[in-house]
VOBA-1610 file (N, C-alpha, C; in pm, whole numbers, padded with zeros to 5 digits, always signed):
BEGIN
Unk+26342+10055-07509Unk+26487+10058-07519Unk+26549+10008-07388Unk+26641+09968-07398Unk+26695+09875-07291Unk+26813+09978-07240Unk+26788+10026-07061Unk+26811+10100-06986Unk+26996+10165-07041Unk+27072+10055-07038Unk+27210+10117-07076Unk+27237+10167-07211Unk+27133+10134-07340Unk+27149+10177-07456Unk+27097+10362-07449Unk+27023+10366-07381Unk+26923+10491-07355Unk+27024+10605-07336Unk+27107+10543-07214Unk+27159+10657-07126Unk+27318+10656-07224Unk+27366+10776-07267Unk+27513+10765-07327Unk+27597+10745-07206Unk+27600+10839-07194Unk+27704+10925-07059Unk+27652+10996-06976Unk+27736+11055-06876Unk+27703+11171-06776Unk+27792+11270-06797Unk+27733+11361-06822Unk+27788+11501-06850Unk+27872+11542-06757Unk+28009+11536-06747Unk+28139+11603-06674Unk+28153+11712-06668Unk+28098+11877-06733Unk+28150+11935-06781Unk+28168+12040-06635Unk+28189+12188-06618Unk+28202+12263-06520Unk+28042+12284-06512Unk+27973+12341-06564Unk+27859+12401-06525Unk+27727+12299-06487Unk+27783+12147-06541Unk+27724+12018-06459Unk+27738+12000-06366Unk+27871+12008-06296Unk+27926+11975-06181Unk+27859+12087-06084Unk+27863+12235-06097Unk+27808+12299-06026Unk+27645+12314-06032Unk+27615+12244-06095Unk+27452+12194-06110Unk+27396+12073-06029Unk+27484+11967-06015Unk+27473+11862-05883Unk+27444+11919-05768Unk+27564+12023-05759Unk+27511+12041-05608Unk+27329+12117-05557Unk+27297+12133-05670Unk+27126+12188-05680Unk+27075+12028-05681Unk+27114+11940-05726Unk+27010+11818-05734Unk+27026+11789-05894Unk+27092+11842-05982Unk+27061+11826-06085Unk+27182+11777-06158Unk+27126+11640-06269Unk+27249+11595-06323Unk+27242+11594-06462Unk+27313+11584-06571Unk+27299+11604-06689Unk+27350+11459-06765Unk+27286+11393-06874Unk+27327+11289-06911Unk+27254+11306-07077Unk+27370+11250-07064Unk+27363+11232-07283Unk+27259+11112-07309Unk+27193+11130-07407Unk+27109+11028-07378Unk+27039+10996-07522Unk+26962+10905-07586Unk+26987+10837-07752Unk+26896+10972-07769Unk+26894+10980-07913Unk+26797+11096-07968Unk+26665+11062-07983Unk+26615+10946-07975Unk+26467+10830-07940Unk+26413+10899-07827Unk+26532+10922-07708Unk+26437+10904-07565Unk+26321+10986-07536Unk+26243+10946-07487Unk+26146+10999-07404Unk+26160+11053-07291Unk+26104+11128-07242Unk+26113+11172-07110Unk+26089+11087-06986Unk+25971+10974-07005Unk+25962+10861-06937Unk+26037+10806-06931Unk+26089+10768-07044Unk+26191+10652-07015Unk+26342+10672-07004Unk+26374+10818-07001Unk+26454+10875-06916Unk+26468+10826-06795Unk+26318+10905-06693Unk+26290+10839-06584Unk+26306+10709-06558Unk+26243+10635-06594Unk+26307+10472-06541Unk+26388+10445-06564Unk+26499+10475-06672Unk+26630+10438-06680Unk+26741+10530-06548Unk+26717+10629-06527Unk+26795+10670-06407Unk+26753+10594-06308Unk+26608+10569-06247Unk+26569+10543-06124Unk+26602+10397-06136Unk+26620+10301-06232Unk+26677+10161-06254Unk+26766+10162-06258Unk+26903+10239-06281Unk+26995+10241-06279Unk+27117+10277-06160Unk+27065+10389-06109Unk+27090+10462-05994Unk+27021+10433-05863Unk+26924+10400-05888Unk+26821+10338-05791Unk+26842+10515-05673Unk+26746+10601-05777Unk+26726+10702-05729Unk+26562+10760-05757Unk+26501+10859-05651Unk+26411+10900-05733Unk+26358+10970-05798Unk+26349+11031-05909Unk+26341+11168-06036Unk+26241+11231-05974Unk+26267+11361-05987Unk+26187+11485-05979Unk+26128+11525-06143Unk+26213+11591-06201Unk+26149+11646-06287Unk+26274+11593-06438Unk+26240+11547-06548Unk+26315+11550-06637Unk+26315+11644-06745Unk+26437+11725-06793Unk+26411+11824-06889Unk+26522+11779-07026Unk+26474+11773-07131Unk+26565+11752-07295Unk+26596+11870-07333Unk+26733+11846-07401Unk+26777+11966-07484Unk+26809+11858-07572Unk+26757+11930-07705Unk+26808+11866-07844Unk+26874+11965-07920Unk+26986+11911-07973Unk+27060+12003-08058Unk+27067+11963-08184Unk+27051+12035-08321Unk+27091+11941-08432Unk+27182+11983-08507Unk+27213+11888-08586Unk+27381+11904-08683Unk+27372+12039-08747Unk+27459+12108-08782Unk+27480+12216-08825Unk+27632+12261-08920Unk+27619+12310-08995Unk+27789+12325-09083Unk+27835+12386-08979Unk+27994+12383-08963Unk+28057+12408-08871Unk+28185+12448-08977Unk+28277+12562-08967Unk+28421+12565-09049Unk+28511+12556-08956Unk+28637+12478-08987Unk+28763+12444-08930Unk+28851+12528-09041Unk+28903+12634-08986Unk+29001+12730-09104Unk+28974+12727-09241Unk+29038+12619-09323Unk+28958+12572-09463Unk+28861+12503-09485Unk+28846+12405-09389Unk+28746+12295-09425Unk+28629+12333-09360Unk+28514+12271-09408Unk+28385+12268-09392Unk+28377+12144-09318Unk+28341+12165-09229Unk+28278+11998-09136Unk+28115+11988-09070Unk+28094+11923-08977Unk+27958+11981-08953Unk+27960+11914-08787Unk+27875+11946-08696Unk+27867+11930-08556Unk+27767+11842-08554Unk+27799+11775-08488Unk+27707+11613-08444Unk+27546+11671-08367Unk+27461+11614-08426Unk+27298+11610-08307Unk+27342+11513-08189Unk+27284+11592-08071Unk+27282+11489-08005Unk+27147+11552-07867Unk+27166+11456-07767Unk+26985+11508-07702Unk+27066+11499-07566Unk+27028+11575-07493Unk+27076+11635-07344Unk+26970+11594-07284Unk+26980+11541-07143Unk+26864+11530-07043Unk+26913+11560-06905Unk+26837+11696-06867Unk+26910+11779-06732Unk+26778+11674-06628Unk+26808+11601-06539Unk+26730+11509-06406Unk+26775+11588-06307Unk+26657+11606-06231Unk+26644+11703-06089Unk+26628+11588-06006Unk+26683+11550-05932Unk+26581+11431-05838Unk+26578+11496-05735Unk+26510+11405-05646Unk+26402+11440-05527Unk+26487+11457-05413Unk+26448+11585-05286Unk+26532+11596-05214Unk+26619+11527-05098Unk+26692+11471-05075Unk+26783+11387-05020Unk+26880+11300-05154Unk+26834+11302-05230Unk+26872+11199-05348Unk+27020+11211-05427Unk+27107+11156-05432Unk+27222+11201-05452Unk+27304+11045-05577Unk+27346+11102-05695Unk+27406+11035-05743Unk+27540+11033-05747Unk+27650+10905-05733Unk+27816+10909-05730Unk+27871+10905-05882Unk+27891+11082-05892Unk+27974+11067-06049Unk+28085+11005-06049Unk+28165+10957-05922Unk+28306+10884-05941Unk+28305+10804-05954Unk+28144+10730-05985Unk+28192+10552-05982Unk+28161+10521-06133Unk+28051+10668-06198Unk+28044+10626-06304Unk+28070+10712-06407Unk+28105+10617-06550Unk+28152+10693-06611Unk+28171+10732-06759
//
């Protein structure tokens, strides 16, 4: 898979942000990926170097909105620790 299709986004949320400052960043990422190729897509991208990569997969589920029935999207989480000194700029990307 070709490095920018891989990676969705980077996770903005509060408990991401206070997870950077440990080394650790969170990024949305296709439901395909591998854990490898996690890795080379950050370290090609960021031109950083990975410590440890961890997935969370979530899958669709019924969900109710007052009357209606809807359902919550799958999607695959990848929490990247990188190595110490290593630092990625969430302001440039986005």
């Amino acid at each position: 898979m070709a490095d920018t299709l891989l990676i969705r986004k980077i996770g903005l949320t509060e408990k991401a942000t206070i997870m950077q400052e440990g080394g650790k960043y969170v990024f949305m990422v296709a439901k395909k990926a591998t854990k490898p190729e996690i890795r080379k897509a950050i370290e090609s991208l960021y031109g950083v170097k990975v410590h440890d990569v961890n997935t969370i997969r979530s899958y669709s589920r019924a969900k109710r909105y007052g009357f209606k029935i809807g359902d919550k999207k799958e999607y695959k989480k990848a929490v990247v620790t990188l190595k110490e000194g290593e630092k990625i700029d969430t302001a440039q990307t986005k």
